[in-house]
VMD Tcl script that draws the C-alpha trace (Angstrom):
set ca {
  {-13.73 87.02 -20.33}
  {-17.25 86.61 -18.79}
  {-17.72 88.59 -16.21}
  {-21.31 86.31 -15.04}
  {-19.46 83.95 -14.62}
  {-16.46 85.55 -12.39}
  {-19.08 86.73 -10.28}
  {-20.72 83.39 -10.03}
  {-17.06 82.45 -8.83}
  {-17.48 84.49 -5.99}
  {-20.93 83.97 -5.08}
  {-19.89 80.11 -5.30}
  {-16.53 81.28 -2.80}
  {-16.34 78.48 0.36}
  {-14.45 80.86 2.92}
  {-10.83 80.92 1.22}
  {-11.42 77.25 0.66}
  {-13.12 75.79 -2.63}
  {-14.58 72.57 -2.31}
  {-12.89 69.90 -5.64}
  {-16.71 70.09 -6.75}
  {-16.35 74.16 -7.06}
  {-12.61 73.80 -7.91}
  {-13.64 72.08 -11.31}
  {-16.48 74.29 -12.61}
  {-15.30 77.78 -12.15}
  {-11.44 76.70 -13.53}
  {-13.42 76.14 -16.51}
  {-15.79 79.22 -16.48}
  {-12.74 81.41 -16.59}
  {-10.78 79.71 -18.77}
  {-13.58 78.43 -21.99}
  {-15.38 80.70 -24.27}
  {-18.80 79.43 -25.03}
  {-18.26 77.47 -28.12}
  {-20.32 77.91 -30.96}
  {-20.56 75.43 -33.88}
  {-19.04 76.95 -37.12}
  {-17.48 80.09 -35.28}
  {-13.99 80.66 -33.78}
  {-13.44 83.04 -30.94}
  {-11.82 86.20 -31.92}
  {-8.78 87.56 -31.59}
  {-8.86 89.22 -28.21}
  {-6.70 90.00 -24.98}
  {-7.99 91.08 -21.77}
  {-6.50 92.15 -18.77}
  {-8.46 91.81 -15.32}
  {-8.59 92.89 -11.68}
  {-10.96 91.12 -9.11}
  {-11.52 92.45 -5.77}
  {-13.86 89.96 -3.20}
  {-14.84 91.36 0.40}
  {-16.81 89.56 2.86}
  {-17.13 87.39 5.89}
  {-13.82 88.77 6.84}
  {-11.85 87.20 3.76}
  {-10.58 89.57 1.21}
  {-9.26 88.19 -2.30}
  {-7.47 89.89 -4.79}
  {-5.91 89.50 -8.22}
  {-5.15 89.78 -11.46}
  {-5.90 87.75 -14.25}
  {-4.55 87.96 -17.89}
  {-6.71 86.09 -20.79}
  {-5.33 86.29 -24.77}
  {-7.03 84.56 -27.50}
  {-5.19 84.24 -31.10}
  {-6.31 82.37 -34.44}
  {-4.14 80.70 -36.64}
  {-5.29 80.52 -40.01}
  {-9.41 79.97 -40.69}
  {-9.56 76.77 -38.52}
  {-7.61 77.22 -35.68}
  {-7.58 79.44 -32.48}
  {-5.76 79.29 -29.42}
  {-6.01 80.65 -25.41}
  {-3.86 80.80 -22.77}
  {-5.02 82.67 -19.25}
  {-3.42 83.63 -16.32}
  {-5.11 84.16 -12.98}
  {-4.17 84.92 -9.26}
  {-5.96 84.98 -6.49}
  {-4.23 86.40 -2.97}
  {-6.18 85.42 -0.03}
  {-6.00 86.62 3.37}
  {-7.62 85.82 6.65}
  {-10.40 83.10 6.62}
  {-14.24 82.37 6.87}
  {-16.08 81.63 10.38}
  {-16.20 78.22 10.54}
  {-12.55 77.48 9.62}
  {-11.71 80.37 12.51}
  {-13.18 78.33 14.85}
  {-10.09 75.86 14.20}
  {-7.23 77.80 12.28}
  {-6.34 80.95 12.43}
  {-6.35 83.75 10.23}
  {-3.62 83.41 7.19}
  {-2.21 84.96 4.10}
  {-1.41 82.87 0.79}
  {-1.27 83.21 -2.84}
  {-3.05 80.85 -5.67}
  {-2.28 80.73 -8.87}
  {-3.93 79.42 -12.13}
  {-2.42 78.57 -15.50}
  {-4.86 77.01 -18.23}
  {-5.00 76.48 -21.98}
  {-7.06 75.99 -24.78}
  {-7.17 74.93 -28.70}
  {-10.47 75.16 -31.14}
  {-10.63 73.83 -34.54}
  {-13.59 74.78 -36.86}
  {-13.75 72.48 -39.50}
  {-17.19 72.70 -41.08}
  {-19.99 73.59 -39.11}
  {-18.69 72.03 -35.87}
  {-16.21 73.04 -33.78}
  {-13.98 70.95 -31.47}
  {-12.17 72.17 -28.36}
  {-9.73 70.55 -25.98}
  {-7.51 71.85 -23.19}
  {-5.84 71.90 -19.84}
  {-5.89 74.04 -16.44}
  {-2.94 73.98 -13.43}
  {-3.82 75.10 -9.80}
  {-1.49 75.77 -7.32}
  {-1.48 76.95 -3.73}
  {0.62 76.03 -0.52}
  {-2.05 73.36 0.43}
  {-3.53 72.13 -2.68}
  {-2.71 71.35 -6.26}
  {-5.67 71.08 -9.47}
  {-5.16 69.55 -12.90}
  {-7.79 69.70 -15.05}
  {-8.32 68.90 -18.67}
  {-11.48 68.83 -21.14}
  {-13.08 68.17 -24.42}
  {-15.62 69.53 -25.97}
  {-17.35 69.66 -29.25}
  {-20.28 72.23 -31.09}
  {-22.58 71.46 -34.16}
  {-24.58 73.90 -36.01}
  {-27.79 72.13 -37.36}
  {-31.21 72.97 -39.03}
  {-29.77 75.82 -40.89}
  {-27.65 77.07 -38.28}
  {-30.92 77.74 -35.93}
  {-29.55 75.29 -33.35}
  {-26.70 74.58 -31.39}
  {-25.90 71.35 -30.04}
  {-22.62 71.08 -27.64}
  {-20.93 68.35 -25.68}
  {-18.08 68.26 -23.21}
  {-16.36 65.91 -21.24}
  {-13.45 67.12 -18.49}
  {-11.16 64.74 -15.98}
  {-9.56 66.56 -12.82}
  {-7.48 65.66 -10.39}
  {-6.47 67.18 -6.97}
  {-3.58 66.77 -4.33}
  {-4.89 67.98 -0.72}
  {-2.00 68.90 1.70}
  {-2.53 70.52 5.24}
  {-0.46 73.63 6.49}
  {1.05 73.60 9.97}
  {2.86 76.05 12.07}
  {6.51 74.63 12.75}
  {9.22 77.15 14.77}
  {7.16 79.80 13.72}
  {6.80 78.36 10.33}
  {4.05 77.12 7.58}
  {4.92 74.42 6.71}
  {2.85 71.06 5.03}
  {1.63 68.79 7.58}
  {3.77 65.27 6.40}
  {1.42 63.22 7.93}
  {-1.44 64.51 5.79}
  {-1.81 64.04 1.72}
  {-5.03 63.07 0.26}
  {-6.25 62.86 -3.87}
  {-9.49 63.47 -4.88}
  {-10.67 62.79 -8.92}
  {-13.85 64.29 -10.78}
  {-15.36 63.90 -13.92}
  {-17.96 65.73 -15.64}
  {-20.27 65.51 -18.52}
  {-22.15 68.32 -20.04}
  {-24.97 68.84 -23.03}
  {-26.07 72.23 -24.04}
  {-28.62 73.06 -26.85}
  {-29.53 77.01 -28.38}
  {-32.11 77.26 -30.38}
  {-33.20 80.29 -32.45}
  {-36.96 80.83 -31.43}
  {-37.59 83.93 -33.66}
  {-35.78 86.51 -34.75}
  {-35.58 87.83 -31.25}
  {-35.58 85.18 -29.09}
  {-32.84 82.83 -28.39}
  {-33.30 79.81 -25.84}
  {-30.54 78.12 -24.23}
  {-30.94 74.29 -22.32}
  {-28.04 72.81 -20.49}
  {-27.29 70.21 -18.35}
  {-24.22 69.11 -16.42}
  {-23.75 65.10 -14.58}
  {-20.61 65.35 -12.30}
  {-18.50 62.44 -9.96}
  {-16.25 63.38 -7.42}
  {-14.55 60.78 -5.67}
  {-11.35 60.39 -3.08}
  {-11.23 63.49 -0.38}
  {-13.70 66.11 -0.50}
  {-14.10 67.51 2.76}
  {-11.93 70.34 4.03}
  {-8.79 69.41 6.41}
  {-9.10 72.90 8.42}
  {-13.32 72.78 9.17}
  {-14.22 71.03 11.78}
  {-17.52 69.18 13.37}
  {-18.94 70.55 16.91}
  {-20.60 68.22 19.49}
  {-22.10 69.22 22.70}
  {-20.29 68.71 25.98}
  {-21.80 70.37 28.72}
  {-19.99 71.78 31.58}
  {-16.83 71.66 29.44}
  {-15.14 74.70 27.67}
  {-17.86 76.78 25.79}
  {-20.25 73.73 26.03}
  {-18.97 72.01 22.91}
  {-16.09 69.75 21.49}
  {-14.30 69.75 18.33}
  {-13.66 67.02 16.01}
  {-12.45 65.94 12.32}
  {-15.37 66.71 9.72}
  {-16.18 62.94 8.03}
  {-17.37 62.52 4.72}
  {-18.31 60.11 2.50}
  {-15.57 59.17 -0.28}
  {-17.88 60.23 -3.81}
  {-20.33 62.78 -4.30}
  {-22.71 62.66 -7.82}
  {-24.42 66.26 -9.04}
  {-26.94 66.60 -11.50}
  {-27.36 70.17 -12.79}
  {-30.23 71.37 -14.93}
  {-30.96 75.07 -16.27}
  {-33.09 76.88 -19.61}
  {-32.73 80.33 -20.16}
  {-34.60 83.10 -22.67}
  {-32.74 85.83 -24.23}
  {-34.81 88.37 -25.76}
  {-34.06 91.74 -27.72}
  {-36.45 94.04 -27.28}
  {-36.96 97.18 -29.86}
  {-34.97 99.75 -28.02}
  {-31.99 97.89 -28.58}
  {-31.85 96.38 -25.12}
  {-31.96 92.76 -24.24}
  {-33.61 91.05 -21.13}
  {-32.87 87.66 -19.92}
  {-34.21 85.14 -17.49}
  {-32.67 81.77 -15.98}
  {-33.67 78.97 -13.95}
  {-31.25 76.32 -12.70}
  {-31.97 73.05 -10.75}
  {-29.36 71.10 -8.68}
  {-29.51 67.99 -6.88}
  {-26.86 65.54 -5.82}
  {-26.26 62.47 -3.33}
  {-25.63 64.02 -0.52}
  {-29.32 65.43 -0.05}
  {-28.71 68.89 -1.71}
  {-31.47 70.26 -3.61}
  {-30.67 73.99 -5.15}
  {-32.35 76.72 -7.15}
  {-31.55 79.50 -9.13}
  {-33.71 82.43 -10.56}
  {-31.70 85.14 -12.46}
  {-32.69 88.20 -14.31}
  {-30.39 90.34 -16.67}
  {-31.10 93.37 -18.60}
  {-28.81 94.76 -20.96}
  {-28.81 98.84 -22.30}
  {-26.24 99.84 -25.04}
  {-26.25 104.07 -25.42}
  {-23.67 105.22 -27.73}
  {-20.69 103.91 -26.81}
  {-21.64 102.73 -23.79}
  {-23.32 99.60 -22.44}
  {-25.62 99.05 -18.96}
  {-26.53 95.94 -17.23}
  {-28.04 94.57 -14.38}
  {-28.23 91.43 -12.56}
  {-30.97 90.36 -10.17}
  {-29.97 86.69 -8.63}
  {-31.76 84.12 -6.46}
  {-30.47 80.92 -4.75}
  {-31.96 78.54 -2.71}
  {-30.71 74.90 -1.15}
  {-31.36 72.40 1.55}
  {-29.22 71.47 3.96}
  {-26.91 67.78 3.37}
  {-27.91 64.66 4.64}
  {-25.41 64.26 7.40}
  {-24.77 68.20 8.22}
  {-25.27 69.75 11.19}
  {-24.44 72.66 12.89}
  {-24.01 71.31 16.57}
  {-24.40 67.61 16.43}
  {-25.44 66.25 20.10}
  {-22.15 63.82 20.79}
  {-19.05 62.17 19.52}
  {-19.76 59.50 16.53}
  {-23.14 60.46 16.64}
  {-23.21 58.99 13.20}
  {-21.53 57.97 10.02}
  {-20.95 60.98 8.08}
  {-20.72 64.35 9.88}
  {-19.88 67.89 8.81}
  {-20.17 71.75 9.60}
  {-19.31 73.26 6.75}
  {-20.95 75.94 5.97}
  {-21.88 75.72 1.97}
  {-23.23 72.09 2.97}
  {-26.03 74.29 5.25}
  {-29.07 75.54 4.30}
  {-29.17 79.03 3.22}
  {-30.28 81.52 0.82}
  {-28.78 84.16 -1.13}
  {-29.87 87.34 -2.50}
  {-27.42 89.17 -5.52}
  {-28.01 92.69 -7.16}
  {-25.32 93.67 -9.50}
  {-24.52 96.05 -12.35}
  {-21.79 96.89 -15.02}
  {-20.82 99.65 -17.14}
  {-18.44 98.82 -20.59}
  {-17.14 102.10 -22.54}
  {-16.17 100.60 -26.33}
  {-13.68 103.24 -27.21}
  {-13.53 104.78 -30.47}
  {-11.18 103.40 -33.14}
  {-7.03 104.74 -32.67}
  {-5.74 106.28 -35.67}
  {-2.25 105.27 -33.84}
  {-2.83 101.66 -33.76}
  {-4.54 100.51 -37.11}
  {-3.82 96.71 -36.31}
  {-6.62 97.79 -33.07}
  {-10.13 96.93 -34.32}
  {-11.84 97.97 -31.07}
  {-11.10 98.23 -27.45}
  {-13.32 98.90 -24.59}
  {-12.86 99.24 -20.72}
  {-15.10 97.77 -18.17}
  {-16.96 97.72 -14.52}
  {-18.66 95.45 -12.70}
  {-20.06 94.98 -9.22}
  {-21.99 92.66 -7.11}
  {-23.41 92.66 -3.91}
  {-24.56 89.66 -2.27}
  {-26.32 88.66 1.47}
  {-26.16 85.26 2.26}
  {-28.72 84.03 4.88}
  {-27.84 80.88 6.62}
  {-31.33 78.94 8.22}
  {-29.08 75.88 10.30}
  {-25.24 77.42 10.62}
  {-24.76 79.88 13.94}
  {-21.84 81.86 14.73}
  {-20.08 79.71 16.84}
  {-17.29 82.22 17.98}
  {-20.22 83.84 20.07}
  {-20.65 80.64 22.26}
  {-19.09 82.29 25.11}
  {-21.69 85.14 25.26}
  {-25.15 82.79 24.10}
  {-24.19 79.11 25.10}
  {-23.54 76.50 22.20}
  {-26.47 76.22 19.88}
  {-28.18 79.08 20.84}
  {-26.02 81.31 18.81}
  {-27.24 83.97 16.43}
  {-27.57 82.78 12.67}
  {-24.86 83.47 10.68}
  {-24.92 86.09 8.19}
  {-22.85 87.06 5.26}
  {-22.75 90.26 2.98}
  {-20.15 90.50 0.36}
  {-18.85 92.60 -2.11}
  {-17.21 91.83 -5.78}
  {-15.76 94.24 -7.68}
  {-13.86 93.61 -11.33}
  {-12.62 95.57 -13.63}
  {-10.99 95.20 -16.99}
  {-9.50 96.28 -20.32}
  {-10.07 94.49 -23.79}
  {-8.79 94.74 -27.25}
  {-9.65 92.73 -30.56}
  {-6.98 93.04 -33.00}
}
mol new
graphics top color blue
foreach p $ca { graphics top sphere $p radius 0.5 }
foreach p [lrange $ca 0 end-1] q [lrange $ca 1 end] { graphics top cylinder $p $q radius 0.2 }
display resetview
């Protein structure tokens, strides 16, 4: 289980609401291994706890991952994972209120080595009262030039069913007059080369479509209407029907002669709806004895969508229109660490070849340059609102064994 990118999950969280975009990526960073040509994943089980608080949402759950070969060229996975969410971010309290519900994830996997390349194909589930994932991919991984480089390529299909919860007699219930799809594809190429003996580099790059529904059926838009209410009106987000992302980011690994291991990452994103994103992580890695220390020092950076706003100045003021909050311009700052204890081998349990037990937190502030609190209209007038703010905190915890 990789626990950069379960924190990425959460950095990447939309209020208790993933966008299909985010849906599709982080299904697949908790489910895949990285695959490398001419190697199978061991045999491993881990058990996990995630804890998320922030921007009064809390999410909790558990997640259980196993990993088993079968014979020298195949290996399977199978992963559970839960998330329980309860109330929900600012801009979807603006329009719904608070709520509690469950989601729950079932994926697997298959890998078959045969030679130097390694192919891998499988299949996620995603279900919660108000929307339902399926997701499957294929991927393959070639060793070449000696085994100094790496070449992979994957290919995944998802689709989604959107539903909208409404209070009948006291009830949740789905809204029958509401039930949109939304599809996405993606594409991905990722090369490692060995640079020296203690230098790895890493490029990869990532072309996605999304088409059907992908806005969010509980945000909504805000227009000014002075001298009514708190000075502005509510109405349905609209947004366009496909969305295409290109993704871009290199990174450097290098081992340094006190057995540690430093490693920076840049990441570019752009897509059609006017984002532009950056990225800028460091992570430095300390084993002592049987322990091992990291850190993570992470920097992100985007521009604001074409037809966003945060308080647009009338009704059908134009084509496309949304307030949701990820589509804003904002920055985030993340400082994280982990501690893993490898425990030493269990006379009791021979078929054990190691086991170790693990922390990790994050801490993130989220600084928002175009999105105000709007619940504080009553007190500042619409649009003069303080900018939003966010600080969260991810905690996650978990056991491994290899046997």
């Amino acid at each position: 289980m990789q626990l950069s990118s379960l924190a990425q999950r959460w950095h990447d969280l939309r209020g208790a609401r993933l966008s299909p975009f985010t849906r599709t990526l982080l299904a697949l960073c908790i489910l895949t291994a990285p695959v490398i040509g001419g190697v199978l994943p061991e045999d491993r089980a881990d058990v996990m706890w995630h804890y998320y608080n922030g921007g009064d949402i809390t999410v909790e759950g558990p997640s259980v991952l196993i990993r088993k070969k079968v014979g020298d060229s195949l290996s399977f996975t199978v992963n559970y994972y839960e998330d329980m969410i309860s109330s929900a971010s600012i801009d979807v309290k603006l329009s719904a209120s608070p709520y509690h519900e469950k989601r729950t994830q079932w994926s697997g996997g298959v890998d078959y080595l045969h030679g130097k390349t390694t192919y891998s194909a499988g299949a996620i589930t995603s279900k919660e009262p108000d929307y339902k994932a399926n997701t499957a991919y294929f991927g393959l991984s070639q060793d070449m030039f000696g085994d100094l480089t790496t070449l992979s390529l994957g290919y995944r299909r998802g689709w989604d069913q959107i539903y909208r919860d409404i209070k009948v007699n006291g009830e949740i219930v789905n809204d029958p007059t509401f039930h949109e799809r939304a599809d996405h594809r993606g594409y991905s190429l990722g090369i490692s080369q060995i640079l020296t003996r203690n230098t790895i580099a890493n490029f990869s790059y990532e072309l996605l479509t999304d088409q059907g529904y992908l806005a969010n059926p509980y945000r909504k838009i805000r227009y000014l209407s002075p001298g009514q209410g708190e000075g502005f009106t509510l109405a349905d987000q609209v947004y366009p029907n496909t969305r295409t992302s290109n993704a871009a980011s290199i990174s450097l690994k290098h081992y340094l002669p006190w057995r540690a291991a430093v490693t920076g990452q840049y990441r570019f994103f752009r897509d059609t709806w006017g984002i532009v994103a950056h990225t800028v992580q460091v992570d430095y890695t300390q084993p002592w004895h049987n322990w091992i220390f990291d850190g993570t020092v992470r920097y992100y950076r985007q521009n604001a969508a074409d037809f966003y706003s945060d308080l647009f100045p009338r009704a059908d003021y134009q084509n496309f229109m949304a307030r949701d909050r990820e589509l804003a311009a904002f920055q985030t700052y993340t400082l994280g660490g982990g501690v893993s204890y490898q425990f030493p081998h269990f006379s009791w349990a021979p078929w054990l070849t190691r086991s170790s037990a693990n922390f990790h937190y994050e801490h993130f502030l989220a600084k928002y340059s175009d999105f105000r609190n709007a619940l504080l209209a009553p007190e500042y007038g619409a649009g003069n609102e303080p900018l939003y703010q966010l600080n969260a905190n991810v905690f996650t915890m978990f056991l491994s064994i290899w046997y």
